[in-house]
LOBA-169680 format. One record per atom (N, C-alpha, C, CB): residue number from 0; x, y, z. Coordinates in steps of 0.02 Angstrom, whole numbers, plus 50000, padded with zeros to 5 digits. Glycine has a CB too. Layout:
N
[NUM,[X,Y,Z]],
...
This chain:
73
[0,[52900,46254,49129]],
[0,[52913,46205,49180]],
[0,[52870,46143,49169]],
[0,[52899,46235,49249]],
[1,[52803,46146,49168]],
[1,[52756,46097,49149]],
[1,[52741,46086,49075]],
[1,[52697,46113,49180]],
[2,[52752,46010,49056]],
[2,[52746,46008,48990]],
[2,[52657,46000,48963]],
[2,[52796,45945,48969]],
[3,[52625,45966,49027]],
[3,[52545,45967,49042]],
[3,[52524,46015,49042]],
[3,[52519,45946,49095]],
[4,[52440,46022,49036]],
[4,[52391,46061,49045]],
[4,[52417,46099,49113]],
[4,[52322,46021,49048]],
[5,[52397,46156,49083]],
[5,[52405,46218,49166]],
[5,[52318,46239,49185]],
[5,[52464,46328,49138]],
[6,[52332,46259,49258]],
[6,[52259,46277,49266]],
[6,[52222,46336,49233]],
[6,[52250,46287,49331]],
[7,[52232,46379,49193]],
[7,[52222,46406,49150]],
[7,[52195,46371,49084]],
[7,[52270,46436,49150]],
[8,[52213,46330,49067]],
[8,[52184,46269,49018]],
[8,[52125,46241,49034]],
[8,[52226,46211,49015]],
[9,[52146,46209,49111]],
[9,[52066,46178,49126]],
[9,[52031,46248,49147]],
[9,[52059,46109,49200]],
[10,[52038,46297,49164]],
[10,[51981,46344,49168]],
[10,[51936,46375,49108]],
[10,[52007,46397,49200]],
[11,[51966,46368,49052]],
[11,[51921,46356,48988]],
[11,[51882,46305,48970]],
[11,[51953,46355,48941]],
[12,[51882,46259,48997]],
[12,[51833,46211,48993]],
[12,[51773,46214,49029]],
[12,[51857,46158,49007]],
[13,[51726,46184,48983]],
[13,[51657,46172,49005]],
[13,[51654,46129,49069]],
[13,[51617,46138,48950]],
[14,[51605,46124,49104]],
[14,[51605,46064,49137]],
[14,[51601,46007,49118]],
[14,[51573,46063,49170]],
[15,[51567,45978,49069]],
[15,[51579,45905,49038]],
[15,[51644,45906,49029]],
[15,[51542,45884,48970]],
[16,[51688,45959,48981]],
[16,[51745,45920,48979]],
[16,[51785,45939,49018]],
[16,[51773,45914,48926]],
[17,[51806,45945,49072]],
[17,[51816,45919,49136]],
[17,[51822,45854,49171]],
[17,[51780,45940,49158]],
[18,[51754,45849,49187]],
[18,[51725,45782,49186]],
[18,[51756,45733,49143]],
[18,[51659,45785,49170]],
[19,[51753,45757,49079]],
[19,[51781,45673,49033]],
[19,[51851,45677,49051]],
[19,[51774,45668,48928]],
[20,[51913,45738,49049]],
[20,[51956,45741,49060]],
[20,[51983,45700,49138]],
[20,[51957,45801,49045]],
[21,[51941,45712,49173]],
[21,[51967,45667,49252]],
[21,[51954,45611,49244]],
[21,[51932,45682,49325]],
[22,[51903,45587,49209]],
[22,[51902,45521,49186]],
[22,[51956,45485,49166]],
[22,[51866,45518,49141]],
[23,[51969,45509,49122]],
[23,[52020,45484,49061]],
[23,[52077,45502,49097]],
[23,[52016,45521,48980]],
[24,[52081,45543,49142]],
[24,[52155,45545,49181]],
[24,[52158,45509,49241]],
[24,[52177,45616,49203]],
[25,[52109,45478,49282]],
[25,[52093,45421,49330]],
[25,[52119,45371,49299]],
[25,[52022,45407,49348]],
[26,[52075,45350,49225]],
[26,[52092,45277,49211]],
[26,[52170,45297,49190]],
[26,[52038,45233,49144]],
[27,[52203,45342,49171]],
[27,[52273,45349,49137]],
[27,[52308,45330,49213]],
[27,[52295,45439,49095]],
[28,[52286,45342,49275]],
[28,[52340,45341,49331]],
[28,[52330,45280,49364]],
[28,[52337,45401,49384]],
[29,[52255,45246,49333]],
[29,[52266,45154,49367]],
[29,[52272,45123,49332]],
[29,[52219,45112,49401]],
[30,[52302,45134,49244]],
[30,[52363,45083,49214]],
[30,[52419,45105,49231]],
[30,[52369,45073,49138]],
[31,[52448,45176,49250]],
[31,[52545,45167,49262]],
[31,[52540,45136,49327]],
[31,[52605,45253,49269]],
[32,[52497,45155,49352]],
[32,[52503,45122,49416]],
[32,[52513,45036,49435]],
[32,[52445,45144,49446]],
[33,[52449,45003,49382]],
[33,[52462,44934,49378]],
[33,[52518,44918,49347]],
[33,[52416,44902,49351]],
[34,[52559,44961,49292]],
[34,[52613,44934,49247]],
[34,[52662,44964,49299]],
[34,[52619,44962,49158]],
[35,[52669,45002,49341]],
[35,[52726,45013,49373]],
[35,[52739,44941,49425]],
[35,[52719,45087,49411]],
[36,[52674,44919,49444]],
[36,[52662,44844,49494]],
[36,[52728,44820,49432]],
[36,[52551,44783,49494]],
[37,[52692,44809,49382]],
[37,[52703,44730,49331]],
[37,[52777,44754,49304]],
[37,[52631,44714,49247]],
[38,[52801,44797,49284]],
[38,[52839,44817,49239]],
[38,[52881,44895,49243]],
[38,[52796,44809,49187]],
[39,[52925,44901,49229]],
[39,[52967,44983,49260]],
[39,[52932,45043,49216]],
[39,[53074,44988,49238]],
[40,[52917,45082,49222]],
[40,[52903,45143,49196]],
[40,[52948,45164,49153]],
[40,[52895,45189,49240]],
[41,[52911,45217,49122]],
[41,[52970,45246,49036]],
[41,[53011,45318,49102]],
[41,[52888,45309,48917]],
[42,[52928,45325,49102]],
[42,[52938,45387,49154]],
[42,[52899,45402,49218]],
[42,[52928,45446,49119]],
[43,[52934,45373,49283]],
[43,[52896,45356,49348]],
[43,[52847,45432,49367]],
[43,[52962,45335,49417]],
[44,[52887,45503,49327]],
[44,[52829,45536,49380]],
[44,[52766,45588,49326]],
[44,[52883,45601,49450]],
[45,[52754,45540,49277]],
[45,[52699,45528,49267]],
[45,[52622,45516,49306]],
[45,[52717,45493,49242]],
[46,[52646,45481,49363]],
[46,[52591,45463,49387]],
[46,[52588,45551,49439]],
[46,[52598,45373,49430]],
[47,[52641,45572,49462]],
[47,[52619,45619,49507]],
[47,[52596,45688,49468]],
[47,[52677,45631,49559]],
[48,[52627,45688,49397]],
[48,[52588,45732,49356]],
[48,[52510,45730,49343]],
[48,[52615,45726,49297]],
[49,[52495,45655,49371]],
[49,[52409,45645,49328]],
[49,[52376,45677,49406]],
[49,[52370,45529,49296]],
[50,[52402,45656,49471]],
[50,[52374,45673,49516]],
[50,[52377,45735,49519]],
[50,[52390,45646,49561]],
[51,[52444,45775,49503]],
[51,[52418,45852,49521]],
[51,[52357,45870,49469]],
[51,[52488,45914,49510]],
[52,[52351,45852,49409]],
[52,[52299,45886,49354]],
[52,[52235,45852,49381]],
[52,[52316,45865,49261]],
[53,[52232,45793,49418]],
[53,[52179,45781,49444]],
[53,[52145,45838,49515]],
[53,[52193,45710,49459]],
[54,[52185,45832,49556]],
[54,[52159,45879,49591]],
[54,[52151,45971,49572]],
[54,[52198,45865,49645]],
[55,[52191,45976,49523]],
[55,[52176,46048,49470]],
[55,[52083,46042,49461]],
[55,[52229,46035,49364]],
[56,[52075,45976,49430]],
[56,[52016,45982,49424]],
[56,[51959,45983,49447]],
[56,[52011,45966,49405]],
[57,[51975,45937,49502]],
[57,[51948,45941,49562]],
[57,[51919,45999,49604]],
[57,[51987,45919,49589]],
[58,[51980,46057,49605]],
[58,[51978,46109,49646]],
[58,[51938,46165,49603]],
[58,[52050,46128,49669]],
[59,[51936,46160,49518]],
[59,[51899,46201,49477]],
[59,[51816,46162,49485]],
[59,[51938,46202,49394]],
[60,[51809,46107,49504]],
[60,[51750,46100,49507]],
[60,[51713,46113,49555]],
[60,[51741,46057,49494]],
[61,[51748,46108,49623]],
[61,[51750,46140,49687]],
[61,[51711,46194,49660]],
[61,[51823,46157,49723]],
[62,[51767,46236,49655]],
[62,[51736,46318,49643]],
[62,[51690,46335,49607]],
[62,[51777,46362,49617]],
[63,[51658,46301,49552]],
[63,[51609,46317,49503]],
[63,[51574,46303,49545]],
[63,[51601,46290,49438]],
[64,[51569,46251,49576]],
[64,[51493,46221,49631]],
[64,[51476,46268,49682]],
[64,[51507,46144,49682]],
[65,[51529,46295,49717]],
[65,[51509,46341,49761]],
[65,[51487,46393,49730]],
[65,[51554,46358,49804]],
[66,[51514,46423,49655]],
[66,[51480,46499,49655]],
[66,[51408,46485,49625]],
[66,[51526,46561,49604]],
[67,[51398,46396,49587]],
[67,[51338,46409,49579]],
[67,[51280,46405,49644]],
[67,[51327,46368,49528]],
[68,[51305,46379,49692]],
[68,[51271,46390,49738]],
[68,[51249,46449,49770]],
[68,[51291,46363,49768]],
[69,[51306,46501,49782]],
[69,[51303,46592,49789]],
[69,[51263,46624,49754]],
[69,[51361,46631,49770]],
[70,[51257,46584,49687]],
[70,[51213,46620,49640]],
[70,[51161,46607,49647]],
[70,[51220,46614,49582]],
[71,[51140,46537,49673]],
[71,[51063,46513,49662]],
[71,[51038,46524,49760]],
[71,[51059,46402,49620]],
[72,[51080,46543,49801]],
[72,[51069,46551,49883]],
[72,[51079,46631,49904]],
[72,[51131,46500,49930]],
């Protein structure tokens, strides 16, 4: 169904790359976003693909934070 990263993908990752990954997928969703302003898209739901993998990551970082907290409380 998804041709993107599944959450299983980002759960192999370290936390840095994570981190660089939301990066690089932030700045990827405020150029379609400005080129969708300026210019038509190849493919409009691109942008809602970057938001779901953004909050994927989001929610894996969530969870690492809390259990390191369980661990260290």
């Amino acid at each position: 169904m998804a041709n993107g990263p599944t959450i299983a993908d980002y759960r192999v990752m370290t936390d840095e790359q994570l981190t660089l990954t939301l990066r690089d997928l932030e700045k990827d969703i405020f150029n379609l976003r400005f080129k969708s302003v300026t210019e038509r898209l190849d493919t409009p739901t691109e942008i809602k693909k970057h938001r779901r993998d953004i909050a994927r990551i989001k929610t894996l970082q969530r969870e690492r934070e809390i259990k390191k907290e369980k661990a260290n409380g």
